[in-house]
C-alpha positions as CSV (number, residue, x, y, z in Angstrom):
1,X,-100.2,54.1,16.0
2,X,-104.1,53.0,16.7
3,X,-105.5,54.6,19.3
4,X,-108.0,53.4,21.4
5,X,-111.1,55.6,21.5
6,X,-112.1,54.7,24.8
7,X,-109.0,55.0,26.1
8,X,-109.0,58.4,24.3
9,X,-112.1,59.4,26.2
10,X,-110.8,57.5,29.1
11,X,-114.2,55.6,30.1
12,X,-114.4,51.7,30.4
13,X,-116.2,50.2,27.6
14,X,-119.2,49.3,29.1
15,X,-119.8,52.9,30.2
16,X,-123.2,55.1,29.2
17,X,-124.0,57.4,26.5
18,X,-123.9,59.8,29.4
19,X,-120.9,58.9,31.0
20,X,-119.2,59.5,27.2
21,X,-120.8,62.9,26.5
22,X,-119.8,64.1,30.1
23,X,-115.8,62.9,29.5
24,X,-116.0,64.4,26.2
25,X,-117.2,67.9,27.6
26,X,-114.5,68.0,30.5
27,X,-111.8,67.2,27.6
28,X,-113.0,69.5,24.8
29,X,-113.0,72.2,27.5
30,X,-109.4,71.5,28.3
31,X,-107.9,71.0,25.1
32,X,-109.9,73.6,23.1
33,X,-107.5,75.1,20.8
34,X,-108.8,78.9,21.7
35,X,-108.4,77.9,24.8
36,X,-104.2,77.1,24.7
37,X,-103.5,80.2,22.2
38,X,-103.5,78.0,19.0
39,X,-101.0,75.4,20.5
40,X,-100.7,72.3,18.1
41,X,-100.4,69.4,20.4
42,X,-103.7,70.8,22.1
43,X,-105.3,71.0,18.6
44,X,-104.4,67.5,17.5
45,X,-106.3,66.1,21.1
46,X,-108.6,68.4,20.2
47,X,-109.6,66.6,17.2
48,X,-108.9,62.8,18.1
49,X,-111.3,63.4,21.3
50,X,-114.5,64.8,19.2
51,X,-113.4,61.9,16.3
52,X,-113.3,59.3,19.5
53,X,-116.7,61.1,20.4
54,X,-118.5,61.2,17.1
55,X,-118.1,57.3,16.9
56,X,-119.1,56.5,20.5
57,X,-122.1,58.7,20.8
58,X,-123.6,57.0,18.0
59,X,-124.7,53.2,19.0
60,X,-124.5,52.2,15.0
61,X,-121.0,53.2,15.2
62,X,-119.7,51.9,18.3
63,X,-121.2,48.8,17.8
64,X,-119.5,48.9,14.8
65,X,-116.6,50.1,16.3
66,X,-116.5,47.2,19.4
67,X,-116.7,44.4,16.6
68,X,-114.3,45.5,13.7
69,X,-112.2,48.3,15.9
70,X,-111.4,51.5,13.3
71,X,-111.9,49.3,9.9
72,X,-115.6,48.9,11.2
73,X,-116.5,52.8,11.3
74,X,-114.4,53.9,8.3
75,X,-117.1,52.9,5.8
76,X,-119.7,54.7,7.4
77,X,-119.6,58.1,9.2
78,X,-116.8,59.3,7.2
79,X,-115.1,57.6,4.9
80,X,-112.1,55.6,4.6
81,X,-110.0,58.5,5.5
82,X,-111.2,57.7,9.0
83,X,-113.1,60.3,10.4
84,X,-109.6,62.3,10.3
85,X,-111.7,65.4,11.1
86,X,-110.2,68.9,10.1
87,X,-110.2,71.2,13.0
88,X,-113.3,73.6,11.7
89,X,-115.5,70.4,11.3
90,X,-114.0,69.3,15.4
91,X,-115.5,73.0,16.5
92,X,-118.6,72.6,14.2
93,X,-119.5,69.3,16.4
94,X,-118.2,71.1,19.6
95,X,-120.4,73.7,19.4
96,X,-123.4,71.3,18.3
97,X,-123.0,69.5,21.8
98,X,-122.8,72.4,23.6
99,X,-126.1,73.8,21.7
100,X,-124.2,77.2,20.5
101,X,-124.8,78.7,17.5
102,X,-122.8,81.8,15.5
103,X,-123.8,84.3,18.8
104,X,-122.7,81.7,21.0
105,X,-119.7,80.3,20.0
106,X,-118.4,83.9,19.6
107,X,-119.3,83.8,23.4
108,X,-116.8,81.2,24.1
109,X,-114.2,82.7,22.0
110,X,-114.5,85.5,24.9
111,X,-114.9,83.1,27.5
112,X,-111.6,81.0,26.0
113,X,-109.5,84.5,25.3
114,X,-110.4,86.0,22.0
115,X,-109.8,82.9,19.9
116,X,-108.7,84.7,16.8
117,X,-110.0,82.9,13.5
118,X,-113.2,81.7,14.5
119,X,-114.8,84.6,12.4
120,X,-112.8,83.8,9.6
121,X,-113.3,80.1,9.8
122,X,-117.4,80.8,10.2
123,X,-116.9,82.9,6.7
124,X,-115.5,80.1,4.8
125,X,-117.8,77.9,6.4
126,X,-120.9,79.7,4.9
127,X,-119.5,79.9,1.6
128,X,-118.4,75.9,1.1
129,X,-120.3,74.4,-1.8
130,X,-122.2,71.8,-1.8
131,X,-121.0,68.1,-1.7
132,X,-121.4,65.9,-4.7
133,X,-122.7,62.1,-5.1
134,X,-121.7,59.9,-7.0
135,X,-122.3,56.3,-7.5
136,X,-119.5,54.1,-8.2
137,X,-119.7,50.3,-9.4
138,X,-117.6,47.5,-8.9
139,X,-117.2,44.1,-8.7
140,X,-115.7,41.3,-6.5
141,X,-112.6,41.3,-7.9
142,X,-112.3,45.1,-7.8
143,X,-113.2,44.5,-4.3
144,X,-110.5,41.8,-3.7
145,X,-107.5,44.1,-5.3
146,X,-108.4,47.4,-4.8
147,X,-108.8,49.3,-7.9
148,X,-109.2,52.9,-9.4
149,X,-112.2,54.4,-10.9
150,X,-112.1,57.4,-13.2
151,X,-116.0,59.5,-13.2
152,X,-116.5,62.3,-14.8
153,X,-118.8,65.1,-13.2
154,X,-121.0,68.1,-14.7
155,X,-120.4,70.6,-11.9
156,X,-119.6,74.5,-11.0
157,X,-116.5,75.7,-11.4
158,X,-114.9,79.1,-10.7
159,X,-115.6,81.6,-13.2
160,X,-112.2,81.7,-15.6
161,X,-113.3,85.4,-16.5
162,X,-113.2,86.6,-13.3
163,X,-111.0,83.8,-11.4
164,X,-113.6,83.0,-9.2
165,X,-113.7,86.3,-7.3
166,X,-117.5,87.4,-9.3
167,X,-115.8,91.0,-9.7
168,X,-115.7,93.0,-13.4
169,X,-112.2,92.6,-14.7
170,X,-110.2,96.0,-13.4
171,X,-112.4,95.9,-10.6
172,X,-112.1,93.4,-7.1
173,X,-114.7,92.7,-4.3
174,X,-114.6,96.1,-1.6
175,X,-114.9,95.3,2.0
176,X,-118.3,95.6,3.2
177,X,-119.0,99.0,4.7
178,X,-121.3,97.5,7.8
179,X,-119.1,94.6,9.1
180,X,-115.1,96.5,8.3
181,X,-114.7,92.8,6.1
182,X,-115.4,91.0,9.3
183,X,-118.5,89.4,8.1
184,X,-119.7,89.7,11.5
185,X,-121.6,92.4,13.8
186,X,-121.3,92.5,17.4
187,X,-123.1,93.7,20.0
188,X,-123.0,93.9,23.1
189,X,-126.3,93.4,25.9
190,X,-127.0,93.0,29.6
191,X,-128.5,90.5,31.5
192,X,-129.1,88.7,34.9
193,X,-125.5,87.4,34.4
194,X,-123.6,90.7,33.6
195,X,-122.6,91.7,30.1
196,X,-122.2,89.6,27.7
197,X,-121.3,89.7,23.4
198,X,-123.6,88.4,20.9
199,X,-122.1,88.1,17.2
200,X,-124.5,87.4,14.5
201,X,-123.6,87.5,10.2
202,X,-123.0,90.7,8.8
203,X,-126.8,91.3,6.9
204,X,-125.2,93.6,4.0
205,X,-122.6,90.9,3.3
206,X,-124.5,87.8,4.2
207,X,-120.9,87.6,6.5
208,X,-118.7,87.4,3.5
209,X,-116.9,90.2,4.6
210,X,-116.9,91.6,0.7
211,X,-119.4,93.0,-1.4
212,X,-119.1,93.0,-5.1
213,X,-120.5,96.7,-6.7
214,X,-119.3,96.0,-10.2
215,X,-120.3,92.0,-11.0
216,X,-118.8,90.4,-13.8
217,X,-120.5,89.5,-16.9
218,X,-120.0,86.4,-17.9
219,X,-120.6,84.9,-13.8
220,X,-123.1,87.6,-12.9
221,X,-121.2,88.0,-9.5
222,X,-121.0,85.2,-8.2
223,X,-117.9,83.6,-9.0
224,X,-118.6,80.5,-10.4
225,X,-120.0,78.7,-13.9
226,X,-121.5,75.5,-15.2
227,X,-118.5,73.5,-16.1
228,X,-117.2,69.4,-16.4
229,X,-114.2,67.8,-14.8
230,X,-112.9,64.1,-14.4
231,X,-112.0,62.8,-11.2
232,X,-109.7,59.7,-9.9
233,X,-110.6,57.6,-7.5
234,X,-108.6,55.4,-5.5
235,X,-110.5,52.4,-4.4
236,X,-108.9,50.4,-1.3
237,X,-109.5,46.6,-1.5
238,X,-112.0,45.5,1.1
239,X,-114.8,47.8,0.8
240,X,-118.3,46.2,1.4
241,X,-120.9,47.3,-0.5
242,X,-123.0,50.6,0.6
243,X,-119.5,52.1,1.9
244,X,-118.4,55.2,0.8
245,X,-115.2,57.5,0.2
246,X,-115.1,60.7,0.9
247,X,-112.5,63.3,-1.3
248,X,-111.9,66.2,0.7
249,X,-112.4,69.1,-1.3
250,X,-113.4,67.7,-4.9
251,X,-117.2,69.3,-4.6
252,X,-118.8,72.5,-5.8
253,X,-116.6,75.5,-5.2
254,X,-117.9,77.9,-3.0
255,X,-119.5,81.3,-4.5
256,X,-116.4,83.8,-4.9
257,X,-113.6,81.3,-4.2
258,X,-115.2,80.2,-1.0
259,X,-113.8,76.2,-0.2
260,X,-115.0,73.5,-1.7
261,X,-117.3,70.8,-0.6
262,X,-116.5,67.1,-0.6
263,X,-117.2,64.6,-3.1
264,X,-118.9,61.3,-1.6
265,X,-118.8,58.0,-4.0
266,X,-121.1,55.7,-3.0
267,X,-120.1,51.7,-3.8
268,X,-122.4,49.7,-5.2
269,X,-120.7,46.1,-5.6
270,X,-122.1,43.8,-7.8
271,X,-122.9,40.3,-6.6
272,X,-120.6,37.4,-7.8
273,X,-122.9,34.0,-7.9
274,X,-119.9,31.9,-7.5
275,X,-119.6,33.9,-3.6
276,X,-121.7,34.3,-0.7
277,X,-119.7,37.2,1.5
278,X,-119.5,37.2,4.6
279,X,-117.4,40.3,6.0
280,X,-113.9,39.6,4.7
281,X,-114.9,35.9,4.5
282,X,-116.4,33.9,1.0
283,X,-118.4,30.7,0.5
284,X,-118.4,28.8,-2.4
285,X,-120.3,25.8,-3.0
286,X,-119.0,23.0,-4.3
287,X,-119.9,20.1,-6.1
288,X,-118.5,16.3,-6.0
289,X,-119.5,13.1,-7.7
290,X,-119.8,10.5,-5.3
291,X,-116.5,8.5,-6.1
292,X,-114.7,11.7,-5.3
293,X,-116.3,11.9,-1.9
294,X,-115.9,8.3,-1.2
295,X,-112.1,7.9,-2.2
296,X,-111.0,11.6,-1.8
297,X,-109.6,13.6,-4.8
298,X,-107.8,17.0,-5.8
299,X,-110.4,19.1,-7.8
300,X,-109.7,23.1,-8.4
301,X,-112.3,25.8,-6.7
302,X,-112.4,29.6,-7.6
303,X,-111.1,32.6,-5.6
304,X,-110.9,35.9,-6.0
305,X,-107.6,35.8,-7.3
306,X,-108.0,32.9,-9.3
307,X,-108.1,29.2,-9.8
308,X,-106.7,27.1,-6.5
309,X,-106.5,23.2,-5.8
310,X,-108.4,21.5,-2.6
311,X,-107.5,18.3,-1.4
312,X,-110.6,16.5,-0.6
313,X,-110.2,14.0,2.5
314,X,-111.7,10.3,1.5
315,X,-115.2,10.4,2.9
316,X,-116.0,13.5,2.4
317,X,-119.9,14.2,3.4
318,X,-122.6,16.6,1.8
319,X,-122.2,19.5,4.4
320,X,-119.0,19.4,5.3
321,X,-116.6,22.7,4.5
322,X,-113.4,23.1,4.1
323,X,-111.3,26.2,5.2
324,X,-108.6,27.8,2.5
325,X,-106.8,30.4,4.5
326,X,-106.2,33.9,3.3
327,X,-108.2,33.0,0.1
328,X,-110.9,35.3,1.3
329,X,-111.1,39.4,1.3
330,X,-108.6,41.6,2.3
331,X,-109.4,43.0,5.5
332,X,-110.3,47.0,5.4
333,X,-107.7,49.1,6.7
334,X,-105.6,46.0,8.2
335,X,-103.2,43.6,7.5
336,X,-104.4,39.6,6.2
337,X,-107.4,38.4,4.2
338,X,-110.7,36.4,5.5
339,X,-111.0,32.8,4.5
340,X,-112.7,31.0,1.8
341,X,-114.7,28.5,3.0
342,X,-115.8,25.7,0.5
343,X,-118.7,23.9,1.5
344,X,-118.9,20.5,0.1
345,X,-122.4,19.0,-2.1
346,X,-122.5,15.2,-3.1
347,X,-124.4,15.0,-6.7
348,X,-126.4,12.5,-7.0
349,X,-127.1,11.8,-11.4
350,X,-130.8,12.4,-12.0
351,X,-130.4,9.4,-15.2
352,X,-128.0,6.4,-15.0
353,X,-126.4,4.8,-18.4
354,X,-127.1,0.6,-18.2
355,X,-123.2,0.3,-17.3
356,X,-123.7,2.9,-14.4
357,X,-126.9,1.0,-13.0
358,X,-124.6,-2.4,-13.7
359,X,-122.0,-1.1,-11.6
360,X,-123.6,0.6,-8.7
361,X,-126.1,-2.4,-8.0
362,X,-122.9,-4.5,-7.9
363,X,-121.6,-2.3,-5.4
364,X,-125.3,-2.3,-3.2
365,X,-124.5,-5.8,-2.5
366,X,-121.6,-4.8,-0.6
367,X,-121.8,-1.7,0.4
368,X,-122.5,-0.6,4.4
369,X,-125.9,0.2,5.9
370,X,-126.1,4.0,7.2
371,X,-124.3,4.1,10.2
372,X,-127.5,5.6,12.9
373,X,-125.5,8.6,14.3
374,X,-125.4,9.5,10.7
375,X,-129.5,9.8,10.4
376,X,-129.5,11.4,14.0
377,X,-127.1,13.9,12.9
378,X,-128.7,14.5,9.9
379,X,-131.9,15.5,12.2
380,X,-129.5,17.2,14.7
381,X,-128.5,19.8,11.9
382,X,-132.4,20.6,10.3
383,X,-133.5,20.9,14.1
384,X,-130.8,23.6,14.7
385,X,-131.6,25.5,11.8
386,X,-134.8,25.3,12.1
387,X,-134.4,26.5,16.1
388,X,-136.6,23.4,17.5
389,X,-136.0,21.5,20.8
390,X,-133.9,18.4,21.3
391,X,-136.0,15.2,20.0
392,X,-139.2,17.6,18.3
393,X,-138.6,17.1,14.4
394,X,-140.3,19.2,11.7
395,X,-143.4,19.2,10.5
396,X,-145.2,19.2,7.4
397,X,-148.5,21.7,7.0
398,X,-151.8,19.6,7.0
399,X,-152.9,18.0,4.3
400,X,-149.5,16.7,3.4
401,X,-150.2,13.5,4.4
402,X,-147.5,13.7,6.8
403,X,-148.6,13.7,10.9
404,X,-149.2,18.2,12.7
């Protein structure tokens, strides 16, 4: 089922940036998982209101967002996964907006009851590798199908002495003597407003929660060595060029089994010269002899997906386009495909054989006069795309012999 971010926030679509930072505040507070012991259907709003706000906030994206709906902001912010955040990346951005950092979101896990996993969550969160980058190539027809890519990546990998934990075989990380393996130490202060907790990371630790006091000798401690590994990727058809995919999880492992970043694969499609692209619809430009325009004929155009016939309408002018529905690009994360539009081009040969000249100075003798709303149109179209007034024509520099 879509949902409708601003019905998610519940503000009218013209609203502020202020109006949509003051409903998210009032709904993160409410459904704040810490703040409804942990319950699921409080988590899940939880998410889809910060995901609702992280697109909003952000004029790029809601612009984005206001012309395409969801297809238009999963190439950008966060892949094509949608923004589908996980709860720890939900809190990261609550407590962002509400300018807290490790001291004071263990503040509001006072203020919201104790919370129970925020330390724990914070742990991971300092030991997540690093994302990797990759670049991935493909063409319009890739595009127009969807496809899968296969990269392989020189990367870390956990330690196969050691399993990732950085500890001498026979031996395992010890909780850290400072923090009790909580990673965190507390402390508690008084102010103007009463008591009140501040929690900062564990310095012996670093807020791992585990030291290591016999490393092991292939890793040197910490868990994790140069290594290669090949990675699928699936490719959804519709993808614009600059877009990326994000695979939760398929980064650089964290030091001692800590989680995983993400890999991000960057598309880079190459340009097909038959095409012009416009969102999910093509152009192609086509050109006729000057019989076929004059009596009509069936000629065959390209697609994506192949060859296709067009039925061209006697009296076809240079200019004029024709519309093949659903020849165009599949649209990103919806149902149909754009349109190919074929935009017609009368040739006109450059050399004539004697039998050519024969027969079209036989057919000058008969042949109409330009019909005047033809010429005015003509002028009606260069004046439009050149953005002059009604009646002003364009002019040549000086010196081209033509009238400034």
């Amino acid at each position: 089922m879509k949902q409708d971010f601003y019905v998610v926030l519940g503000v009218q679509r013209d609203c502020s940036e202020t109006d949509i930072k003051k409903a998210y505040r009032k709904l993160a507070m409410e459904c704040h998982p810490d703040r409804n012991n942990g319950d699921k259907a409080s988590e899940e709003k939880f998410k889809l209101v910060t995901e609702a706000y992280e697109v909003l906030r952000d004029p790029e994206k809601r612009a984005a967002y206001d012309r395409y709906g969801m297809a238009g902001v999963r190439g950008q912010g966060a892949g094509f996964s949608g923004m589908h955040f996980d709860l720890s990346e939900a809190l990261m951005v609550f407590m962002r907006d509400f300018g807290l950092g490790g001291a004071g979101f263990a503040g509001f896990e006072n203020l919201f009851g104790g919370g129970g996993g925020g330390g724990g969550r914070q742990r991971r969160d300092r030991r997540r590798g690093h994302d990797i980058k990759v670049g991935l190539k493909l063409t319009l027809a890739e595009v127009a199908s969807g496809t899968t890519k296969t990269v392989r990546i020189k990367s870390l990998e956990p330690c196969p002495q050691c399993a990732g934990t950085g500890a001498r075989a026979g031996s395992e990380p010890a909780a850290c003597g400072t923090c009790g393996g909580s990673g965190e130490v507390r402390r508690q202060a008084q102010s103007l407003f009463g008591q009140f907790l501040t929690v900062s990371p564990c310095p012996t630790c670093g807020g791992e929660g585990t030291v290591v006091h016999s490393p092991c000798e292939r890793c040197g401690g910490d868990g994790r060595v140069k290594g290669e590994k090949t990675i699928q990727i699936d490719v959804p058809a519709g993808v614009a060029d600059h877009h990326y995919l994000t695979l939760r999880g398929q980064g650089v492992p964290g030091p001692r089994n800590g989680p995983r970043g993400d890999l991000i694969a960057v598309l880079d499609i190459k340009e097909d010269p038959r095409f012009e692209r416009h969102g999910d619809d093509l152009v192609f430009d086509l050109g006729i002899t000057f019989t076929q325009a004059a009596l009509g004929a069936e000629v065959e155009v390209p697609t994506p997906y192949g060859q296709t016939k067009l039925r061209l309408e006697p009296g076809t002018q240079t200019g004029m386009a024709y519309r093949l529905r659903h020849k165009g690009l599949p649209r990103l994360g919806e149902a149909g495909h754009g349109d190919l539009h074929v935009r017609v081009h009368v040739w006109t040969p450059s050399k004539l054989t004697p039998e050519q000249r024969k027969l079209l100075e036989q057919l000058s003798e008969v042949e109409d006069a330009v019909p005047e709303e033809h010429g005015s149109g003509f002028w009606d179209t260069i004046r439009r795309a050149l953005g002059l007034e009604e009646g002003e024509r364009p002019r040549r520099r000086r010196g081209s012999g033509a009238e400034e």
